[in-house]
Structure formats: structure tokens, C-alpha cells
VOPAGU-2260 file (C-alpha; in pm, 1 decimal, decimal comma):
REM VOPAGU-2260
SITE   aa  ch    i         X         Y         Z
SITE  UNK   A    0    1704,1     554,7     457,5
SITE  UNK   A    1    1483,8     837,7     363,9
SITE  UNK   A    2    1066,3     801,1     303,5
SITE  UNK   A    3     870,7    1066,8     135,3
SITE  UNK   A    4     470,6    1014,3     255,6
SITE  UNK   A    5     236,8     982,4     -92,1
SITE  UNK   A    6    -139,4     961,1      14,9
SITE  UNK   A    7    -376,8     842,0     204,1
SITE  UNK   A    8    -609,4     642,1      29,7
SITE  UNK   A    9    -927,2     386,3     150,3
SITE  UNK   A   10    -907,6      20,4     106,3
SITE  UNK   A   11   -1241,1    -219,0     132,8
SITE  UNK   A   12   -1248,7    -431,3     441,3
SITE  UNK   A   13   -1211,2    -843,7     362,6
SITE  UNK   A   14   -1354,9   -1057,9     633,5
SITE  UNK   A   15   -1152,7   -1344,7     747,3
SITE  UNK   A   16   -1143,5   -1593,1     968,3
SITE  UNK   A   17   -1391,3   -1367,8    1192,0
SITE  UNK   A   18   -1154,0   -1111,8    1194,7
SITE  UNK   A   19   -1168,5    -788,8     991,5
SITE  UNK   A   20    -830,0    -727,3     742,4
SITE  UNK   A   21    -730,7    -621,2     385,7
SITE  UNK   A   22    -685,0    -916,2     147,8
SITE  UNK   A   23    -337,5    -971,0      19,5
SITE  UNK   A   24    -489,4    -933,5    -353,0
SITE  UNK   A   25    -727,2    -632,5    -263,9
SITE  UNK   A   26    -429,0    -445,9     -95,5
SITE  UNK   A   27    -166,4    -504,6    -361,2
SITE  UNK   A   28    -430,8    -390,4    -640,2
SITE  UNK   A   29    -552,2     -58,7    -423,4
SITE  UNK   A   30    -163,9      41,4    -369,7
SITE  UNK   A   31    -119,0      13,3    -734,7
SITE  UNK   A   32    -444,7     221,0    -824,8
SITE  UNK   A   33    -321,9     513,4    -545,7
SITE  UNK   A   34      18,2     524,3    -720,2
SITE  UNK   A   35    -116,0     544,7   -1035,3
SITE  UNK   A   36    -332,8     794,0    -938,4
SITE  UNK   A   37     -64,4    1058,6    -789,8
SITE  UNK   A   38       6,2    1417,0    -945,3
SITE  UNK   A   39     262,1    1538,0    -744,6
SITE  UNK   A   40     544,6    1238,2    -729,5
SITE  UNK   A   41     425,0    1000,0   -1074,8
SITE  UNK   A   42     530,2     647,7   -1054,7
SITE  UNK   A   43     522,8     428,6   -1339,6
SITE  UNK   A   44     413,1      96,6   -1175,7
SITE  UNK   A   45     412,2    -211,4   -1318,3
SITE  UNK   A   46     322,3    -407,4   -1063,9
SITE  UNK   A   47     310,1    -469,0    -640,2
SITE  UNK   A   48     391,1    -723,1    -407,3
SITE  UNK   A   49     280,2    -770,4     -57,8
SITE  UNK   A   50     378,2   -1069,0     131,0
SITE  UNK   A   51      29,2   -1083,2     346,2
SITE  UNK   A   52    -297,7    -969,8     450,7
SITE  UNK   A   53    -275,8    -599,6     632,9
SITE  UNK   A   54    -460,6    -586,5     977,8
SITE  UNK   A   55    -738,2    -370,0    1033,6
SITE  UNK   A   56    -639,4    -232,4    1341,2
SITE  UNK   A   57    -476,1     150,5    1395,1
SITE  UNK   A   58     -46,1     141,9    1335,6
SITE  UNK   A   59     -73,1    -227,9    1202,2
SITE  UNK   A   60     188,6    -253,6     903,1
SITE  UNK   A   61     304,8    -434,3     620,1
SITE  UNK   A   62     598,5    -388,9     316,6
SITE  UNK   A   63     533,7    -403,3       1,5
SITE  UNK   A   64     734,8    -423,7    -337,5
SITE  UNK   A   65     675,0    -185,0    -601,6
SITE  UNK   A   66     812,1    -265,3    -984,0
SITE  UNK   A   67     777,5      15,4   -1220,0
SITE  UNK   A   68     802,0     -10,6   -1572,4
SITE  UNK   A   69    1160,2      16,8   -1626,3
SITE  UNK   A   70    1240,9    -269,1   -1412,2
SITE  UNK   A   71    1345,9     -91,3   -1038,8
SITE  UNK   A   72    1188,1    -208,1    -705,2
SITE  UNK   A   73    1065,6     -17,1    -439,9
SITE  UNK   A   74     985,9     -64,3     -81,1
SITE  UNK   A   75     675,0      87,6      46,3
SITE  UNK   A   76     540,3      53,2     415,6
SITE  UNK   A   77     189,6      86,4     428,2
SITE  UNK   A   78      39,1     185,3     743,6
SITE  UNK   A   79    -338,0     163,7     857,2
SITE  UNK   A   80    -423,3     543,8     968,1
SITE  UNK   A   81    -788,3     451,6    1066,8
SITE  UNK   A   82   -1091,0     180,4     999,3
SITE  UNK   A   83   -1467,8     369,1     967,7
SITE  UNK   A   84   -1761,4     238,6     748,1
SITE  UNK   A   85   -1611,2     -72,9     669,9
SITE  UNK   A   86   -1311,3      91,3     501,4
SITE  UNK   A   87    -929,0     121,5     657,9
SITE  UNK   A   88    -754,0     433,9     553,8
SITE  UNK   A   89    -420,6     385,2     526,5
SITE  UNK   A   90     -36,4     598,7     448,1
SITE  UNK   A   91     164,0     432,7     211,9
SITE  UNK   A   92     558,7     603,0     196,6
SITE  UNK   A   93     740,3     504,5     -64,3
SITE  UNK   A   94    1159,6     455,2     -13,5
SITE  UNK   A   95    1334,4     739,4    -137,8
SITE  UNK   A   96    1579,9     520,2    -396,9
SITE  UNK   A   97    1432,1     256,1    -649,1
SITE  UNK   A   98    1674,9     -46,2    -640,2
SITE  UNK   A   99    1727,1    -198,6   -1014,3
């Protein structure tokens, strides 16, 4: 399965539990906003699904479900890149075919 790398983007830090990680709401909302955002490859998102919080800690992962606007999902693997200031930077790649 082919991935094509889209951005790299900052995400606020959520505190929980004592430990520092990306909020499940707060991470589906910023992948949307980065997509939305892109020149080069345009997605028309409707909407994005993660099934948890994203660790703030270098290489931890999580999939996520992008719907666009005509109806197709796509998987996206978001990866944290780096944490500084309170923020995680993170790579989110996109699967190369939307499923309908």
C-alpha cells in the first residue's frame, strides 16, 4: 500500500491523567484543519475519525479515518515528529487510494 507524506503541522498539548497527550477531539479537529489547509494535494474533507488520544512522545502513532465530501474513506497514520513549547509536531500520510 502506497503513502504520500502531506505536512507537518503543530497540535496543542492536552493534559491527562498526569501525562502529556493530544485529545481525541483536539487531534481529529487539527487533522481536519491541516488537510483543509493543503495546496499541493487538496482534499475535500468532510470529516475525521480517530479511535484515541495520540501520545506525546517521539514515533508514538495512531490511524485515523478521513471522509471527504463525496463519501470515500481514507486512512491516515499520524505520527508525532517532536513535542517543544507545549506543542507536538506531528506527519500525517495519507493512503494513496480513498475506499468508497
Amino acid at each position: 500500500m502506497r503513502r504520500r507524506a502531506l505536512l507537518l503541522c503543530a497540535v496543542p498539548l492536552v493534559a491527562a491523567c498526569g501525562a502529556q497527550d493530544v485529545d481525541r477531539a483536539e487531534l481529529e479537529a487539527q487533522v481536519q484543519r491541516s488537510l483543509q489547509a493543503q495546496t499541493v494535494v487538496k482534499v475535500n474533507v468532510q470529516g475525521v475519525s480517530c479511535p484515541n488520544r495520540l501520545k506525546a512522545e517521539h514515533g508514538a502513532q495512531t490511524r485515523c479515518t478521513v471522509t471527504t465530501a463525496d463519501g470515500k474513506s481514507i486512512g491516515a497514520l499520524v505520527t508525532v515528529t517532536g513535542t517543544a513549547n507545549h506543542r507536538v509536531q506531528f506527519n500525517l500520510k495519507l493512503d494513496q487510494n480513498p475506499t468508497p
